[in-house]
Structure formats: structure tokens, C-alpha cells
C-alpha positions as a printed NumPy array, in Angstrom:
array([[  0.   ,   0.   ,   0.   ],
       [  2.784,   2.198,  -0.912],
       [  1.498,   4.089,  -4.079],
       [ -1.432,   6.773,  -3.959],
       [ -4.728,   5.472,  -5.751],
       [ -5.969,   2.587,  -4.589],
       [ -8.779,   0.547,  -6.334],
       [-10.954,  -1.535,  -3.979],
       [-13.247,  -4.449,  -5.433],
       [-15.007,  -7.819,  -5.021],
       [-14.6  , -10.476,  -7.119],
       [-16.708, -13.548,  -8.083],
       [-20.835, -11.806,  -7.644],
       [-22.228, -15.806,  -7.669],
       [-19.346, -17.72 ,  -7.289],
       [-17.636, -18.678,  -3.783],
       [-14.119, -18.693,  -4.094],
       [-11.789, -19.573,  -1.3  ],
       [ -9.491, -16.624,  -1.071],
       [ -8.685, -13.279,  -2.9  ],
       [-12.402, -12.048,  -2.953],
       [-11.723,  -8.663,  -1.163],
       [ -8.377,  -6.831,  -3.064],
       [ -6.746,  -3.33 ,  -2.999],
       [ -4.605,  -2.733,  -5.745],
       [ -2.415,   0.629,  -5.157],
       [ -1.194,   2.193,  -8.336],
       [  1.541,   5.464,  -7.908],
       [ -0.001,   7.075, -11.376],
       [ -3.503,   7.91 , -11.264],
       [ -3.353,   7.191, -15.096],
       [ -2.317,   3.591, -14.46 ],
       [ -5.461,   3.265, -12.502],
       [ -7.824,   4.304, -15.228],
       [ -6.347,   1.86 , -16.875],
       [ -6.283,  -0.886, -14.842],
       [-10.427,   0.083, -14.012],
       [-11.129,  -0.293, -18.018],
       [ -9.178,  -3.667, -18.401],
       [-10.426,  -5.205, -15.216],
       [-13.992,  -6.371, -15.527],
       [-12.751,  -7.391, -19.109],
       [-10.229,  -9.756, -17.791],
       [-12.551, -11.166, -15.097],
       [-15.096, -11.536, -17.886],
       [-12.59 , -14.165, -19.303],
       [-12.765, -16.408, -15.929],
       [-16.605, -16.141, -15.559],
       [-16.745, -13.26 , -12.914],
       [-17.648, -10.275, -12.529],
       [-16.936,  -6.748, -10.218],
       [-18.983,  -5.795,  -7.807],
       [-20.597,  -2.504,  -9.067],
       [-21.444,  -0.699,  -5.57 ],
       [-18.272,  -2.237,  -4.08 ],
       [-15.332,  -1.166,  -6.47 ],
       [-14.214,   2.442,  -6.266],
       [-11.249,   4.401,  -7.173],
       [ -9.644,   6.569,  -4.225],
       [ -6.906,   9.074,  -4.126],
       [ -5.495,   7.902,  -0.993],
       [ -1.587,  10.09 ,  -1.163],
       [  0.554,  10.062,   1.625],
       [  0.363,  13.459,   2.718],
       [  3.426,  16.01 ,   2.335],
       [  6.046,  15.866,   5.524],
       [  5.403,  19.58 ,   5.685],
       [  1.303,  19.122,   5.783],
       [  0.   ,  19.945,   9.074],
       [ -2.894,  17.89 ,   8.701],
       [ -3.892,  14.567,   6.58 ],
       [ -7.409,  16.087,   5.276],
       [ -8.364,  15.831,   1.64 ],
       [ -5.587,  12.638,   1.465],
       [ -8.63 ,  10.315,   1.343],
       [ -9.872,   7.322,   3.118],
       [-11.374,   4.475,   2.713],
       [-13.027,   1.333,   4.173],
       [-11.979,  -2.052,   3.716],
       [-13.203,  -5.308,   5.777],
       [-14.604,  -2.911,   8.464],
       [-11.952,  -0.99 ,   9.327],
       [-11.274,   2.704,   7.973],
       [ -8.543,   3.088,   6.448],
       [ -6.684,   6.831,   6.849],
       [ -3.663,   8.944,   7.335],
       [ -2.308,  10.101,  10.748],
       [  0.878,  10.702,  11.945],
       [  2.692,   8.67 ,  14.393],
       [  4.58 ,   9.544,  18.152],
       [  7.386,  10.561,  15.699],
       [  5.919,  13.108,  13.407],
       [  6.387,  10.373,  10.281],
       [  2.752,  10.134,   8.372],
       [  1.468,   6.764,   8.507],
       [ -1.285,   4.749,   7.265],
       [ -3.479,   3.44 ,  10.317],
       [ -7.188,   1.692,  10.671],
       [-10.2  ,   1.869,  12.602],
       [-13.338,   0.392,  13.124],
       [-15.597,   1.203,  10.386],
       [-18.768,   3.479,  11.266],
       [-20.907,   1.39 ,  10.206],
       [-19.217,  -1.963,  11.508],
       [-19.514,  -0.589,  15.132],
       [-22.674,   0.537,  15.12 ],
       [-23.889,  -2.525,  13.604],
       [-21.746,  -4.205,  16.403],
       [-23.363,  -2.146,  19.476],
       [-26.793,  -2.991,  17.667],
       [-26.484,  -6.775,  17.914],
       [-25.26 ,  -6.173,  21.737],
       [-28.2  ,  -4.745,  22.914],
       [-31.002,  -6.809,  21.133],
       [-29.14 ,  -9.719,  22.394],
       [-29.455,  -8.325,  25.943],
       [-32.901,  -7.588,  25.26 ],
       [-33.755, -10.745,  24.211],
       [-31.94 , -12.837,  26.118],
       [-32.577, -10.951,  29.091],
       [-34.502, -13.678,  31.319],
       [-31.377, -15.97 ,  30.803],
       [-29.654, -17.022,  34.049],
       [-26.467, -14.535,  34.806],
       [-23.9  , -17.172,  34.218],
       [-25.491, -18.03 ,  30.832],
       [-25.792, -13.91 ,  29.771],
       [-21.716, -13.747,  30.89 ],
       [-20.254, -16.486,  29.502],
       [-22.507, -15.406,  26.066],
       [-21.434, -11.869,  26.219],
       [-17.564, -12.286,  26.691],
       [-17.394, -14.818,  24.234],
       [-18.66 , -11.913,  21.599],
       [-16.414,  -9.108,  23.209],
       [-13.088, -12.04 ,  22.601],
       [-14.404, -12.503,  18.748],
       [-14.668,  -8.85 ,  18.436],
       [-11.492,  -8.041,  20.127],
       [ -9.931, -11.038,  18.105],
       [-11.059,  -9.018,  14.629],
       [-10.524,  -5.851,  15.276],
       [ -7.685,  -5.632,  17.737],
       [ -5.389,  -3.831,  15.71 ],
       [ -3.017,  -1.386,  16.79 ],
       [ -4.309,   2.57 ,  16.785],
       [ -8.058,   0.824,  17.666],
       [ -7.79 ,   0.483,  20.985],
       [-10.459,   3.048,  21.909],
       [-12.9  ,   1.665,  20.36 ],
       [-12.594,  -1.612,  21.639],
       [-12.669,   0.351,  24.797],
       [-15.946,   1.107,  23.364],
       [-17.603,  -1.165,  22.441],
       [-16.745,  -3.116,  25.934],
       [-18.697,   0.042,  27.675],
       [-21.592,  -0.381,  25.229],
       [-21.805,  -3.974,  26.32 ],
       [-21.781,  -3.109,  30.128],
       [-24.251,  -0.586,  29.138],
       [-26.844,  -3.016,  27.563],
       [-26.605,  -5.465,  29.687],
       [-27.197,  -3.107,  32.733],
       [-30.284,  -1.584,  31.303],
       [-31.907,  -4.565,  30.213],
       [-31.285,  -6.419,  33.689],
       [-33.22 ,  -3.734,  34.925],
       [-36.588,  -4.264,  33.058],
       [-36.647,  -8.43 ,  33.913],
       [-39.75 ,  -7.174,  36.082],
       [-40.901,  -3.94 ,  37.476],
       [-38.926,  -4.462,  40.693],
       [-35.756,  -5.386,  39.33 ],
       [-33.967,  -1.994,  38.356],
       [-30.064,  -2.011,  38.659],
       [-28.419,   1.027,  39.72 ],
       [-24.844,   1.687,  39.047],
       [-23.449,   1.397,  42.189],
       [-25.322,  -2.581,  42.253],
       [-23.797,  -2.827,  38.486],
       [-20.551,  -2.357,  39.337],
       [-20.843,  -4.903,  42.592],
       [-22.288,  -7.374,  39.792],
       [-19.144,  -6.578,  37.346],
       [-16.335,  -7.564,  39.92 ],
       [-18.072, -11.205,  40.472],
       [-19.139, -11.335,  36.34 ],
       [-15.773,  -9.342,  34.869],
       [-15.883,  -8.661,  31.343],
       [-12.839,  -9.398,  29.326],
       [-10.678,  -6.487,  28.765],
       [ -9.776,  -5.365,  24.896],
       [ -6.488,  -5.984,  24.088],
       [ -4.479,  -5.638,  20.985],
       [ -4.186,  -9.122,  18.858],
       [ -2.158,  -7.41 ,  15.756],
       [  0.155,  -5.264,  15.166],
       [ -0.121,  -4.588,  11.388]])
């Protein structure tokens, strides 16, 4: 991911392939990427595929000047839920890094908390063992370095759910804070952590 356009598309629309169905190609020349856009669907033709039409796009993602104070108008873009964008690092040095995706984590917090609501009645063992297991596979995708805060936020989200919809198992069984956070030191929820450092 050295050069500065990147093209991002899917391969195979109705066939399963094992690998290679999510690709960025970076091009330095903004020419060669024209180019490569006008021969590619051509040469996938050939193999009985096709490119994703709402999926492929051409970005001007250029490593911005050392001089530039700030990254904006450099590009970004989003690939397998993370964001991917320009910010420098503890040194000054510009650097690509990645992020959850927008949409990702809001579709992540979203499946939190109708899974508390629905499985609300559960026993408390059952809800904890349920919940950390999703908080590991989420850490486990996204735990990249740079993401750490949200990981941090999603794990508050979850705590957040599952507090509010412990309280409405029956009119008498609100949870306060202050009872929440007694219930978190028995039922501890796994702490994000970072699983790659790409």
C-alpha cells in the first residue's frame, strides 16, 4: 500500500471462491489506474466473474506532504470494516493506520443490545459467559493497533446493555450503578487488548 490510488473491489458476484475475494490494488499514477479500471472487468469476464458494481471504487489515498500539518483531503477508505486513513505517528512520520468502520460498530453495538434484550430472562452465568465470548471474537477481529479506543468502546456499550436490560426483567428489578458495578467484579468482562500489530 505504498502508491497513492488505490482501487478496492469484489470479485466472483455468484461464485464462492476460497481466497482473494476482497483486493486493494495501489497504483503510484492515477493514469495507471484508469487503466487498470477499463481492463479489469474485461479480464474477469474471461474467468466467468464479474466486479462488484457498488463495491469497487477508485480513491486518491496520497501520503500526505512531511510539511502538511494535517492529513485532510488525502482520502480514506473502508476495507473489511476498518477505515482506512492517514495520521501521523509519536514521531511526526505520516502513517497509514485503521479503525473500526462506522458502520461496523454501530452494527456491532446494535447486535449487543437486542441480544441483551432478548436474552434478558437468561440465568447470569449463561448472559456472561454469552457476552464475553462476543467481546473475545470482536477483540480477536478488530484488535489492531491505533483501535484500541474503540474496543474500549464497544466493551462500555456492552456493560451498558446489559445493565439496562437487567433492569426491566420485572418492574422491581432496576439495577443502579453502584449494584452494576458490585455485579461486574463477580461477572468481569474481558478487557480489549491488541491481537495485531499490522
Amino acid at each position: 500500500m505504498s502508491g497513492d490510488v488505490h482501487v478496492r473491489f469484489c470479485e466472483g458476484v455468484g461464485v464462492r471462491l476460497p481466497r482473494a475475494t476482497h483486493l486493494v490494488i495501489g497504483c503510484e499514477l492515477e493514469v495507471d489506474a484508469q487503466k487498470l479500471m477499463g481492463v479489469l472487468p474485461k479480464r474477469f469476464a474471461r474467468f466467468g466473474l464479474r466486479i462488484h458494481p457498488t463495491k469497487t471504487t477508485l480513491v486518491v489515498f496520497r501520503k500526505p506532504k512531511a510539511s502538511q500539518a494535517s492529513a485532510h483531503g488525502n482520502g480514506t477508505f473502508v476495507f473489511l470494516g476498518f477505515t482506512h486513513y492517514w495520521a501521523r505517528t509519536r514521531r511526526g512520520f505520516w502513517a497509514i493506520k485503521r479503525r473500526t468502520a462506522r458502520k461496523r460498530l454501530r452494527r456491532t453495538q446494535k447486535a449487543l443490545w437486542q441480544w441483551c434484550r432478548h436474552h434478558r430472562h437468561a440465568p447470569l452465568p449463561y448472559q456472561y459467559q454469552m457476552l464475553c465470548a462476543k467481546l473475545r471474537g470482536h477483540y480477536q477481529y478488530y484488535g489492531i493497533r491505533g483501535n484500541f479506543p474503540l474496543l474500549e468502546n464497544v466493551r462500555r456499550y456492552a456493560e451498558k446493555a446489559w445493565r439496562y436490560w437487567l433492569s426491566r426483567r420485572s418492574s422491581k428489578s432496576a439495577i443502579d450503578w453502584e449494584k452494576f458495578q458490585k455485579l461486574l467484579v463477580i461477572y468481569v468482562l474481558p478487557t480489549p487488548k491488541i491481537v495485531h500489530t499490522i
